[in-house]
VEXDO-969494 format. One line per field, with one value per atom (N, C-alpha, C): residue number from 1; residue in one letter; atom name; x, y negated, z negated. Coordinates in steps of 0.1 Angstrom, whole numbers, plus 5000, padded with zeros to 4 digits. Atoms other than C-alpha are relative to their C-alpha. Layout:
BEGIN
pos	[NUM | ...] .
code	[a | ...] .
site	[CA | ...] .
c1	[X | ...] .
c2	[Y | ...] .
c3	[Z | ...] .
//
This chain:
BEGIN
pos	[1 | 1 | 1 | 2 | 2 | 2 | 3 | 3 | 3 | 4 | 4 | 4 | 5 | 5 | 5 | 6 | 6 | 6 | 7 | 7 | 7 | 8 | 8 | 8 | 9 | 9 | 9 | 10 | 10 | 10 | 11 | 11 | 11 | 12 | 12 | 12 | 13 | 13 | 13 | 14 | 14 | 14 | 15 | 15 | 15 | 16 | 16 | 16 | 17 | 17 | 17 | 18 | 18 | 18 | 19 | 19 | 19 | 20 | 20 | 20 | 21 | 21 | 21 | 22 | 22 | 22 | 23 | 23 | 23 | 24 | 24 | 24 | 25 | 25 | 25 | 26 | 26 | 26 | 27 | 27 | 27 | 28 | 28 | 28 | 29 | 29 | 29 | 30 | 30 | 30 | 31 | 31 | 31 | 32 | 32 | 32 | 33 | 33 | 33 | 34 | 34 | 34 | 35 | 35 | 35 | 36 | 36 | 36 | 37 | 37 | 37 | 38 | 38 | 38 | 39 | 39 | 39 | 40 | 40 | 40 | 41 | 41 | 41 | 42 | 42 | 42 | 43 | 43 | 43 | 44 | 44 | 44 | 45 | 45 | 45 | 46 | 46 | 46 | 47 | 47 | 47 | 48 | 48 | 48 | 49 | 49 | 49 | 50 | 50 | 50 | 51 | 51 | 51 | 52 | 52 | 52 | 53 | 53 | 53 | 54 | 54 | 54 | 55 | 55 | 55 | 56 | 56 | 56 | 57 | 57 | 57 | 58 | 58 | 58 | 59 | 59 | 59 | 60 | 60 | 60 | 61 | 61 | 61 | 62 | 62 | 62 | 63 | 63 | 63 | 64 | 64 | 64 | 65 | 65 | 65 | 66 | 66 | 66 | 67 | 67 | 67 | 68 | 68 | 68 | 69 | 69 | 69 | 70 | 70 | 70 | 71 | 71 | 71 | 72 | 72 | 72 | 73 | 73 | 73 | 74 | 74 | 74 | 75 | 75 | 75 | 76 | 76 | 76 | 77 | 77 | 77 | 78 | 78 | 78 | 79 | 79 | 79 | 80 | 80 | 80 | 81 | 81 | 81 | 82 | 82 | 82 | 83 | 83 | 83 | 84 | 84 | 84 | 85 | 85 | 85 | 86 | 86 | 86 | 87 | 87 | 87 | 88 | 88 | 88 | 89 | 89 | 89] .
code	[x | x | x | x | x | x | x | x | x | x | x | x | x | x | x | x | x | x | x | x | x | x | x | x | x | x | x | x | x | x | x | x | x | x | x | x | x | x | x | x | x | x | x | x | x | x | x | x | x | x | x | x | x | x | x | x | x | x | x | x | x | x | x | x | x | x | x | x | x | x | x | x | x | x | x | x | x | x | x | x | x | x | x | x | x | x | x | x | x | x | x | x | x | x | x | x | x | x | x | x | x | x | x | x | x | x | x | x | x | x | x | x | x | x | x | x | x | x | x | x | x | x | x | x | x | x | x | x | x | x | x | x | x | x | x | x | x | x | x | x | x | x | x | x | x | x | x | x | x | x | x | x | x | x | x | x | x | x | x | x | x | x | x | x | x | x | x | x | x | x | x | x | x | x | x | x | x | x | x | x | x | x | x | x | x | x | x | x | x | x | x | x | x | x | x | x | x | x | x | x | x | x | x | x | x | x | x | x | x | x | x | x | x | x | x | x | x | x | x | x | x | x | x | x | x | x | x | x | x | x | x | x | x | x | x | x | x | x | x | x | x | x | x | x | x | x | x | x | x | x | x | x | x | x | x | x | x | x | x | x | x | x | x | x | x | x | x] .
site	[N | CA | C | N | CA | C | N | CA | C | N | CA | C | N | CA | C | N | CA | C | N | CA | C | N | CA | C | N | CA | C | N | CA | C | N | CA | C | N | CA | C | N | CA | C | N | CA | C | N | CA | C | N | CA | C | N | CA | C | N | CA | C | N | CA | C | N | CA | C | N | CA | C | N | CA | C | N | CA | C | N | CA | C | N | CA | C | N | CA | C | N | CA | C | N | CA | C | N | CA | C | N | CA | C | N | CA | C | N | CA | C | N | CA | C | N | CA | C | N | CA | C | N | CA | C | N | CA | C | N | CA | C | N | CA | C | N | CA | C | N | CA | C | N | CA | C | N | CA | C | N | CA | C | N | CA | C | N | CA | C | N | CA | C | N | CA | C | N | CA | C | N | CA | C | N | CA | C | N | CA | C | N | CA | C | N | CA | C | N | CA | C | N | CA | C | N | CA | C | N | CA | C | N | CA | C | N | CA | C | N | CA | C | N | CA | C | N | CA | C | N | CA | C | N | CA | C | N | CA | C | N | CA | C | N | CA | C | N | CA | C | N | CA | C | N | CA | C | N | CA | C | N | CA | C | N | CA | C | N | CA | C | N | CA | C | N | CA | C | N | CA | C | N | CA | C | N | CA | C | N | CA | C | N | CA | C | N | CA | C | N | CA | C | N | CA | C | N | CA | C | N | CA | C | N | CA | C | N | CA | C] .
c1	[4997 | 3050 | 5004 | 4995 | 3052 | 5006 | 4990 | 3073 | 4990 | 5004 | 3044 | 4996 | 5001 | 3040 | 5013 | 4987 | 3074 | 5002 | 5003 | 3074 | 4994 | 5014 | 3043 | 5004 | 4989 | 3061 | 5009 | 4992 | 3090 | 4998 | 5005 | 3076 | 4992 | 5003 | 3055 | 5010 | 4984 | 3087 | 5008 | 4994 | 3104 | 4992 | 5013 | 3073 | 5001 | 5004 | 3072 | 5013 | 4987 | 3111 | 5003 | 4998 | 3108 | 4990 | 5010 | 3078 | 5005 | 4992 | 3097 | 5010 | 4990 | 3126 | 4998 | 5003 | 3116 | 4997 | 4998 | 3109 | 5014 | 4990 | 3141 | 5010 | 4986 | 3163 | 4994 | 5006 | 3139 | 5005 | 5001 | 3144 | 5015 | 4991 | 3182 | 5010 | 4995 | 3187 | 5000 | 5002 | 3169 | 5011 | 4992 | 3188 | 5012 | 4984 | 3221 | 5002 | 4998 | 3211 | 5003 | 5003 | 3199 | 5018 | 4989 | 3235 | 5010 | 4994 | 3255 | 5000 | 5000 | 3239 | 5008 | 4998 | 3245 | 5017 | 4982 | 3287 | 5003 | 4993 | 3291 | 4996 | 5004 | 3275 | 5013 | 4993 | 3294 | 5015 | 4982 | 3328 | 5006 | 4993 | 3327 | 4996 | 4997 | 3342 | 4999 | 4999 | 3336 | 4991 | 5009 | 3325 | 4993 | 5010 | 3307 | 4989 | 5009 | 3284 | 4990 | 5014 | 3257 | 4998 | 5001 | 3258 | 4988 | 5005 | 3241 | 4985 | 5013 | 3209 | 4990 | 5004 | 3210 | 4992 | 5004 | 3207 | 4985 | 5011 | 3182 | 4986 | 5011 | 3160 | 4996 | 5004 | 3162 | 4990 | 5010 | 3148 | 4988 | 5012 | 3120 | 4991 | 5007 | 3114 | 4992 | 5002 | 3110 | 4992 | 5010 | 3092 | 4988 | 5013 | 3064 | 4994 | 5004 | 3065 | 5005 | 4993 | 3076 | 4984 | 5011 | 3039 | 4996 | 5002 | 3030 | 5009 | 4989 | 3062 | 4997 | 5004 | 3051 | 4987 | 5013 | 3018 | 5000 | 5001 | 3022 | 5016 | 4996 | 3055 | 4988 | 5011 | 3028 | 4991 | 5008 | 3002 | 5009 | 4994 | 3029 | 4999 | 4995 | 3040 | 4985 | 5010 | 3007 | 4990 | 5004 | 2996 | 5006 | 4987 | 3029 | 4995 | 5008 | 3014 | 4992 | 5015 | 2982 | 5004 | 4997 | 2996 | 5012 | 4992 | 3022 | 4997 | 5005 | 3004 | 4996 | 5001 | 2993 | 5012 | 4989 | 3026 | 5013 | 4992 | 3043 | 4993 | 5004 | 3020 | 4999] .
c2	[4995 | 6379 | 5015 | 4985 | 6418 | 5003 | 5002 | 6434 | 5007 | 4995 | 6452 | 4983 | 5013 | 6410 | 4997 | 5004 | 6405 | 5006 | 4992 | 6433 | 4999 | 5001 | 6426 | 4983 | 5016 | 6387 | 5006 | 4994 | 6404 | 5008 | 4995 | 6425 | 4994 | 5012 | 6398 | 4990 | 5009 | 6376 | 5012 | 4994 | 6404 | 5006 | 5001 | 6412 | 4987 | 5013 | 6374 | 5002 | 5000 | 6376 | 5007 | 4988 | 6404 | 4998 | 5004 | 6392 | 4989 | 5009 | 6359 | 5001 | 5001 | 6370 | 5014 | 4985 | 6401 | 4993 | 5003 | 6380 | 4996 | 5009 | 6360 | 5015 | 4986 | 6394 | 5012 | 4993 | 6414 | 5000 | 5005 | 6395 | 4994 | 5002 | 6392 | 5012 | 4991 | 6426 | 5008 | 4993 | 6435 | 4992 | 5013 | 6404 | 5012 | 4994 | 6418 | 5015 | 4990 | 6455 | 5000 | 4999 | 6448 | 4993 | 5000 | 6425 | 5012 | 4989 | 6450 | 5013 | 4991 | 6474 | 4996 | 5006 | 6456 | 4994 | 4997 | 6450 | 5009 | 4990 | 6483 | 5009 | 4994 | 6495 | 4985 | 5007 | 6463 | 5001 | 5000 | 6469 | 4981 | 5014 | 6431 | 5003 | 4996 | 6429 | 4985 | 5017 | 6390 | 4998 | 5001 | 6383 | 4989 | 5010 | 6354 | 4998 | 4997 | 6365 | 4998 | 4999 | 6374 | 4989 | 5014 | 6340 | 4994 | 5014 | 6318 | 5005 | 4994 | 6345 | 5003 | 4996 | 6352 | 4985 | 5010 | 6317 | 4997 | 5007 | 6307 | 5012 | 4994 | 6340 | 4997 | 5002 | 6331 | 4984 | 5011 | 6297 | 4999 | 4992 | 6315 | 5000 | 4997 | 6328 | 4995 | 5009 | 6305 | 4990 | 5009 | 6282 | 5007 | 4990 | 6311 | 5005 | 4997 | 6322 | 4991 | 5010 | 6290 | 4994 | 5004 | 6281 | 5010 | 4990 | 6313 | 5005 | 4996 | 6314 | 4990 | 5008 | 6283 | 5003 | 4999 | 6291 | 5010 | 4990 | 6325 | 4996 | 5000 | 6310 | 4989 | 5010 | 6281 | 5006 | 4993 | 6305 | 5008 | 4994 | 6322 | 4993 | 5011 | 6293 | 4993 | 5004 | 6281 | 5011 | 4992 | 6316 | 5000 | 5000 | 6318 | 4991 | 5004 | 6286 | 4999 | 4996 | 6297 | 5008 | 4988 | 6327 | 4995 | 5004 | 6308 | 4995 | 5002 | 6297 | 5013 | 4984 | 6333 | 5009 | 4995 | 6344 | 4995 | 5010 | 6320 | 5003 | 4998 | 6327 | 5018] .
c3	[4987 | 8877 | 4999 | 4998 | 8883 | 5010 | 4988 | 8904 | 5015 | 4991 | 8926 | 5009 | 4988 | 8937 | 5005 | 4994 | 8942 | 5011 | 4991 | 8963 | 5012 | 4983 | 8986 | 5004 | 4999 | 8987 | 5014 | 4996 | 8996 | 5016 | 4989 | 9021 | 5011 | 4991 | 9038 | 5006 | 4995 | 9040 | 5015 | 4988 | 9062 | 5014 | 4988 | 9085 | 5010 | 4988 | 9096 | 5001 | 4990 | 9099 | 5009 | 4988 | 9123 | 5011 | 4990 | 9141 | 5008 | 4994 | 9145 | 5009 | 4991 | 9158 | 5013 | 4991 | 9177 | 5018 | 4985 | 9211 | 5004 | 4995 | 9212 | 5001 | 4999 | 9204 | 5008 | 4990 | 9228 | 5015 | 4987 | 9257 | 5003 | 5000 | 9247 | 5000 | 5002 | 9243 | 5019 | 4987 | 9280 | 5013 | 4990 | 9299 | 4999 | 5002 | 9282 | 5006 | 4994 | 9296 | 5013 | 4985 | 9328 | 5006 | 4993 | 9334 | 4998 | 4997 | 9320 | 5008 | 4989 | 9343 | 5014 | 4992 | 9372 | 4999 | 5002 | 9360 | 5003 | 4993 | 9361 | 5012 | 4988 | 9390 | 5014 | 4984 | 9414 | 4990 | 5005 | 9389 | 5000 | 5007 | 9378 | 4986 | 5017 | 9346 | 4996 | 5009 | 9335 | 4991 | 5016 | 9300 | 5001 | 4999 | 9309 | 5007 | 4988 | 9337 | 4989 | 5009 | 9308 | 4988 | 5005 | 9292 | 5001 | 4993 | 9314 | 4999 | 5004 | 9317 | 4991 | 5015 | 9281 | 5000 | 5004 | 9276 | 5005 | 4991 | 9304 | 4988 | 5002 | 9291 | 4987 | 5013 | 9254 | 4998 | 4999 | 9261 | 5009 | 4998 | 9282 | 4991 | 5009 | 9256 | 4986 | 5014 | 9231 | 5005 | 4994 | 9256 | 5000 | 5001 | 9256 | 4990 | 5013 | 9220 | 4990 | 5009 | 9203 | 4991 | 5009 | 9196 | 4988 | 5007 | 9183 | 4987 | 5008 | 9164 | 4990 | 5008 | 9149 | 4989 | 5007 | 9138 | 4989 | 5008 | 9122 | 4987 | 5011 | 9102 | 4989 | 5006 | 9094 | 4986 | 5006 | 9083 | 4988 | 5012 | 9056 | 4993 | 5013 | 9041 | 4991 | 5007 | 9036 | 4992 | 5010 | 9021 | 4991 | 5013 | 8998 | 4990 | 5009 | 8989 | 4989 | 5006 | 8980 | 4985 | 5009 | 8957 | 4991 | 5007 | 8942 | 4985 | 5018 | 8909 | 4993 | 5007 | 8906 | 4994 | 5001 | 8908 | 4988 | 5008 | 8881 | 4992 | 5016 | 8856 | 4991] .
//
């Protein structure tokens, strides 16, 4: 095992963890702007208001990229697979 595979491993591992999570923290990041816009413009201060949105938009989300999310971690694991006897010897 060299380390330029550990490396490109390595580096494929954080690509699909960033692809993965990049819709759910997208669409948790805009929810959470858009209410905090909207707090301080009406001067409500309640830490719970951006909950319920988050929540609803995160499971949007994951109802829309949950297949997709599946398939491409699918497709790693079954490359990692593939390369894993290369990689051991």
């Amino acid at each position: 095992m060299t380390d330029t595979a550990i490396i490109e491993v390595a580096l494929k591992t954080m690509v699909v963890a960033l692809k993965l999570s990049a819709p759910i923290l997208v669409t948790s990041l805009v929810i959470g702007f858009v209410i905090s816009l909207f707090q301080s413009m009406t001067q409500i201060q309640e830490f719970t208001l951006s909950f319920v949105p988050k929540l609803v938009g995160v499971g949007v989300a994951l109802l829309f990229c949950g297949n997709w999310m599946l398939h491409t971690l699918v497709e790693f694991t079954n490359e990692l697979f593939v390369i894993l006897p290369d990689l051991l010897t």
